[in-house]
NUTIMI-418214 format. One record per residue (C-alpha): residue in three letters; x, y, z. Coordinates in steps of 0.05 Angstrom, whole numbers, plus 5000, padded with zeros to 4 digits. Last residue first. Layout:
ALAXYZ...
//
This chain:
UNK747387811046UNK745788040976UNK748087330950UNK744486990996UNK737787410977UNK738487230903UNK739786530915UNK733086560960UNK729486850913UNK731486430853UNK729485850896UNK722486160902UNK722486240834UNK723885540809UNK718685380860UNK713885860826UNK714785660766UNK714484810784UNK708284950816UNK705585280746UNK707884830703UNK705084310749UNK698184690740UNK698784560667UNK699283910667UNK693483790713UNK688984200665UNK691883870604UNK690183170642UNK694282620616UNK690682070573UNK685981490596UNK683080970548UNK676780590583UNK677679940621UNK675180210682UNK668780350654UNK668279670635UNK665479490706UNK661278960681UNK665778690630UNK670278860584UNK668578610515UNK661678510525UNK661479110579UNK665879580519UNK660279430462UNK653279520506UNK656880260523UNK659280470454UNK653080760427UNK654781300399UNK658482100405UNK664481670439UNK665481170377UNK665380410364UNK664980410287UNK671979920273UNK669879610342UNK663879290318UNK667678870261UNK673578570319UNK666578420359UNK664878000307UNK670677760279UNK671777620373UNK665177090368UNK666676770299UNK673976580332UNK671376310397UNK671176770472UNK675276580530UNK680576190500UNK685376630523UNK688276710452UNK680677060438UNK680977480500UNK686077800493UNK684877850419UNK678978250440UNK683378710499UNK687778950439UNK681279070393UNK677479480442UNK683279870473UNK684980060389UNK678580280385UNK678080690439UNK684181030414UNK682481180352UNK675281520377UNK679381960425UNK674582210479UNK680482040534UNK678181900612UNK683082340656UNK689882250674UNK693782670734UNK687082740769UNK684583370807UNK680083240872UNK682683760902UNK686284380867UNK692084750907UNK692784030959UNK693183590898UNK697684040849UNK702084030921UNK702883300921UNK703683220849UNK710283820851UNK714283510905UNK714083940965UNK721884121003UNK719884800965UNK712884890987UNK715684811055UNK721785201048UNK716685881031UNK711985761066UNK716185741134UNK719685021157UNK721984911223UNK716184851263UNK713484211216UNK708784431163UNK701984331210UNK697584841191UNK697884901116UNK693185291083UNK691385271005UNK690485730950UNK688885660870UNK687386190828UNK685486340756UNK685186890719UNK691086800677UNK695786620732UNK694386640813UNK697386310865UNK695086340935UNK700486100992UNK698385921066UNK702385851132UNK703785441188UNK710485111211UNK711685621263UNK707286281253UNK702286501202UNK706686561142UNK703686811084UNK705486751013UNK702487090957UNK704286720888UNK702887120828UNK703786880754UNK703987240692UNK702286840623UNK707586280601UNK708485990538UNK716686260562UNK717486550632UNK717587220621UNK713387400687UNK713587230766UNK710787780809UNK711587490873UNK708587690934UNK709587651009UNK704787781062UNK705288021130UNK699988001182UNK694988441209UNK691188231274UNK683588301291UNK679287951343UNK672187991352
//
């Protein structure tokens, strides 16, 4: 077994407007490798880089970052726009792609009233389903209304924090020096 200690940085970030605390630990675990764990309002999110270029520590790394790739690598699998439950909306997708479809030629006037009379009650608590793959096709999952993702929203505002106070930092330290 081998044990070493290392040196970890924190920042306490607060009064940052509709904004609880934040905490972002940084570690640096030699040239161009390092990890950073952010926490705010019980949550936490962490990730290990081990190949950030030998120049670079955490800290400028996670700075030189744009904010979507490192919501991705803090929170896999995360999307930027999710599947929307908005009844309205689905509606309104309906209806658009129907008169697509109808000045296409692809489906006759009786055939897209009907449809057009359907998707006045198409809703997410029914039976939507049958409606969207005559109107969409097989794969009319696709075709579903998307809207942004409050989780992956507010995770940028989070990113974009702690960057803003990482630059802070290093302004801060400049100026000391």
């Amino acid at each position: 077994m081998k044990i070493s200690t290392s040196s970890v940085t924190k920042l306490a970030i607060t009064g940052v407007s509709d904004m609880d605390a934040i905490s972002a630990m940084i570690e640096d675990f030699g040239p161009g490798a390092g990890k950073i764990t952010i926490t705010c309002a019980g949550e936490a999110w962490t990730h290990y880089w081990s190949h950030m270029g030998e120049h670079h520590t955490m800290r400028s790394f996670f700075l030189k970052c744009d904010t979507p790739y490192l919501i991705g690598k803090l929170k896999s699998g995360i999307e930027r726009r999710i599947g929307s439950k908005d009844d309205e909306l689905l509606q309104q997708t309906l209806r658009k792609r129907i008169l697509e479809k109808r000045r296409e030629g692809r489906i006759k006037s009786d055939e897209a009233r009907e449809l057009w009379d359907e998707a006045e009650y198409a809703s997410f608590d029914g039976e939507y389903q049958e409606l969207c793959q005559l109107v969409f096709g097989s794969e009319w999952w696709f075709s579903l209304p998307k809207e942004d993702n409050p989780d992956y929203i507010y995770l940028g505002k989070i990113v974009d924090t702690v960057k803003a106070a990482f630059s802070l930092e290093e302004l801060q330290q400049k100026k000391a020096a």
